[in-house]
N, C-alpha and C positions, 0 to 999 in steps of 0.2 A: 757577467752582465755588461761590462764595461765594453767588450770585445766588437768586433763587427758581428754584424748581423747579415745571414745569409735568408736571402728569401727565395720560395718556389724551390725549395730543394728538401726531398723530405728525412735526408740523412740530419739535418737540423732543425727538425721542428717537434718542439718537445711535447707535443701533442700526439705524435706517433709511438706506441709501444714498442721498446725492444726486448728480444727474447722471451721467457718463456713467461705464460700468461695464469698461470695455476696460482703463484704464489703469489698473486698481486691482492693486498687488502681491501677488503670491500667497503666502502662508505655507507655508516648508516643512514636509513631512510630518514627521511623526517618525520618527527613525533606525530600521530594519528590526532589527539588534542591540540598542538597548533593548528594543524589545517582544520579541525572545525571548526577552532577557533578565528581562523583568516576567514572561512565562509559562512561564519557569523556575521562576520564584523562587514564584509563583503554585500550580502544581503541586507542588512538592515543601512547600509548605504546605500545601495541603489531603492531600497522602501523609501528614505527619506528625499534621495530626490524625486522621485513617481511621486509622492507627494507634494513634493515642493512646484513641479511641473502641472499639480492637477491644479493647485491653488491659486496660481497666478492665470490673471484676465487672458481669456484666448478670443480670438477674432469670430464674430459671429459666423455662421453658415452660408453660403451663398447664396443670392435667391436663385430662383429658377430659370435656368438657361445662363449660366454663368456661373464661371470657377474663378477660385482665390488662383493665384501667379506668384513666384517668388520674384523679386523686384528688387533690384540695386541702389540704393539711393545714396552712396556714399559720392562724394564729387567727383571720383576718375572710375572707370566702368572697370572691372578686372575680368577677364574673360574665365565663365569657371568650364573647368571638364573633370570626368569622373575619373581620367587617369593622366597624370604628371607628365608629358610629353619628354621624353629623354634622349639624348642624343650625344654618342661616341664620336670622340675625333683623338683624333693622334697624331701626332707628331715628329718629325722625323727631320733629323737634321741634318746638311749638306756633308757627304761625303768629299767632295774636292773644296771646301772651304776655304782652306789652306793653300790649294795650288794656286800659285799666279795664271792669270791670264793666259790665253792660246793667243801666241801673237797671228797678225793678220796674213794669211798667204796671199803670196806674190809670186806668180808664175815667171820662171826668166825669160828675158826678152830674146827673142829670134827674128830674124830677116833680117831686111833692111829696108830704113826708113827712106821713103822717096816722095819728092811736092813738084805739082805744075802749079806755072801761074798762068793765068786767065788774061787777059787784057780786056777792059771796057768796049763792050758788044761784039765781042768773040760768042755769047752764050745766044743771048734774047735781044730785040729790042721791046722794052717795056712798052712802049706807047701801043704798037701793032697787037702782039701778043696777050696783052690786057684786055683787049676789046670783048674776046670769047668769054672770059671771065664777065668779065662784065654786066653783059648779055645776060648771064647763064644769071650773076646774081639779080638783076633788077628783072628780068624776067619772074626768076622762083618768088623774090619779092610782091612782086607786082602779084603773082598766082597766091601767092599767102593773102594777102590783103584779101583778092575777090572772096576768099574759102574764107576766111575771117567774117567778112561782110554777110555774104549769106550765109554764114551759119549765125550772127547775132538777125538777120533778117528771119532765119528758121526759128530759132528760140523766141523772139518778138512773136509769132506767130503761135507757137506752143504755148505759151504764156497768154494768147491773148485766149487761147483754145482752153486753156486750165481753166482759165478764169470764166469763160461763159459756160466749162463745162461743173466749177465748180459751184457758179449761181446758181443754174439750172438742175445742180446736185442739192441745197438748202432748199428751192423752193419744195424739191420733190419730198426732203427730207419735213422741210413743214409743214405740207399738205398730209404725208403721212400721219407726223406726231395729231394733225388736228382730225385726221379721221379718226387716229385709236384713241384720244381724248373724248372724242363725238362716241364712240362704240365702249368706251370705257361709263360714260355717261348714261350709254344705252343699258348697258350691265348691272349699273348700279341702278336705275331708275326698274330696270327689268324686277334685280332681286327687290327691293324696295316694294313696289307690288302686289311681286309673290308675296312676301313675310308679310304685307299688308292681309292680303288672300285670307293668307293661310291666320293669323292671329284672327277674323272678324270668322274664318269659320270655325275656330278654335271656342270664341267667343261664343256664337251660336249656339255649338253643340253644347256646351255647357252649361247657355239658359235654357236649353229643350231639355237637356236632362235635369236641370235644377228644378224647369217644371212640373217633369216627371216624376220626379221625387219626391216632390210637394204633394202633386195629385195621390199618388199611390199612399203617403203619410196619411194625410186627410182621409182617404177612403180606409184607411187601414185603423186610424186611432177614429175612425165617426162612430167603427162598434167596439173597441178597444177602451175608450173611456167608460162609458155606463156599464161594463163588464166590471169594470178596475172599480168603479165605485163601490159594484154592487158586491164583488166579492171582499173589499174593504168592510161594507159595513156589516157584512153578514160574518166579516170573522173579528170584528167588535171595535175597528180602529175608527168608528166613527161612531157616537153615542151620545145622550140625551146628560148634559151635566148635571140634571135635579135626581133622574134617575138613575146616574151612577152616583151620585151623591148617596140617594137614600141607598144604595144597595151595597157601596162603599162604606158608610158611614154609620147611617140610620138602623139599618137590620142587623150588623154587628152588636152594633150598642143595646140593641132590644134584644137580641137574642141571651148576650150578656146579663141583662138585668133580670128576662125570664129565669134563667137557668139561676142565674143569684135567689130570686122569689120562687124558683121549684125547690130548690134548695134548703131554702127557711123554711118552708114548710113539711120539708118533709124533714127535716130537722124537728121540727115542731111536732110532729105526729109523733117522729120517733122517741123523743123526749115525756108527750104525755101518755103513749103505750107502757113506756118502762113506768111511768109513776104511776098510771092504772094498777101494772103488776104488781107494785109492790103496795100499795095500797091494800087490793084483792088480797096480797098476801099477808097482810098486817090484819087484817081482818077475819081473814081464816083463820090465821093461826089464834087469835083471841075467841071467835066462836068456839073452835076448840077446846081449850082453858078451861072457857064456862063448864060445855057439857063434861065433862070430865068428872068435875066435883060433885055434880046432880046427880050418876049413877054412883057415885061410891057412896051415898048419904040414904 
């Protein structure tokens, strides 16, 4: 362990199997009750935060025509993306590091070196010879100036052209905005009208048919009431209160007391038939008695 460490070579990396692969022990799995026991424990975690996320305040709905935005409000802005920008560099370091410098080549000298001198107005005389020069410059001068001049006299000119053409551009742009302000005015004044129109014949037909309706109601319930009466009181929801009184009240109670007074009396009857009979029969049997004794004497 202590030794070097070789990398990218896989005669050392003890992660590679050598020889034969039969006899290698197999690692037990993992126990089938822990891992349901992890995705218990697993599940009733993510329950508890679904719950914990339902419970806490969430930002109302949007109204309509507008969505919620996720928004930074921390002090420095961090720019987010969905994937980590990554970026390989490598490094490589100076092979000649070490060498000194490449001294400076210097080609060797050949020929030979040879000088004239000149003497003072052997070459030019400046005074004469300058002149052309001269010339040429204050001439080019002098033509730069004129090209200078009218072209600030052509721009003066452009500019003054801009400018009446860009008056002449606001007034037209004015007059436009106030026609389509004029015809926007005409539009709205137009609809404004219509809807006027249109609500007063909206109106109309609604009192023609309100009076419609009324008429037709009225022609409809003029024989529609005395009908509704007539067949109310013929099926007895309208009534004479002395007469349903008596016929309620009064004929019950009589009928009552008759049938009490048929009753007594024929109670009455029944009671003096039977004491007739036995009378009748108290009497018979005693006339009897008598004759009895008469024939045997």
């Amino acid at each position: 362990e202590k030794g070097p460490v070789r990398y990218a070579n896989l005669m050392y990396d003890r992660r590679v199997v050598r020889g034969n692969t039969y006899a290698l022990q197999v690692l037990p799995g993992p126990d089938p009750l822990e891992i349901q026991r992890q995705r218990e424990a697993r599940r009733r975690a993510l329950s508890r935060k679904r719950a914990k996320e339902q419970m806490q305040p969430r930002t109302p709905e949007p109204v309509e025509g507008r969505e919620h935005v996720h928004v930074q409000t921390e002090l420095y802005l961090e720019e987010i993306r969905d994937r980590i920008i990554e970026v390989d560099v490598e490094c490589q370091t100076d092979a000649f590091l070490d060498r000194p410098p490449t001294p400076l080549f210097i080609p060797a000298k050949t020929g030979r070196d040879v000088d004239t001198q000149i003497e003072e107005g052997e070459l030019f005389d400046f005074d004469i010879e300058v002149k052309p020069m001269l010339e040429v410059l204050i001439g080019k001068t002098i033509e730069q100036s004129l090209l200078e001049v009218m072209e600030e006299e052509e721009l003066a000119n452009l500019q003054a052209h801009q400018r009446a053409y860009g008056e002449l551009r606001n007034a037209e742009l004015a007059e436009v905005q106030r026609l389509e302000e004029q015809e926007r005015r005409y539009s709205e004044e137009k609809e404004r009208r219509k809807r006027q129109r249109m609500e007063m014949l909206k109106k109309q037909k609604e009192t023609t048919e309100k009076i419609a309706a009324r008429a037709f109601a009225q022609r409809y319930l003029a024989d529609l009431i005395p009908s509704v009466f007539n067949n109310l009181r013929e099926s007895g929801y309208f009534y004479d209160p002395i007469e349903r009184d008596i016929e309620t009240e009064f004929l019950p109670w009589l009928m009552t007391e008759v049938e009490g007074a048929l009753e007594k009396k024929v109670l009455g009857r029944t009671v003096l038939d039977s004491l007739i009979c036995t009378v009748v029969g108290k009497r018979l049997d005693a006339f009897n008695h008598k004759q009895l004794p008469d024939q045997t004497e």
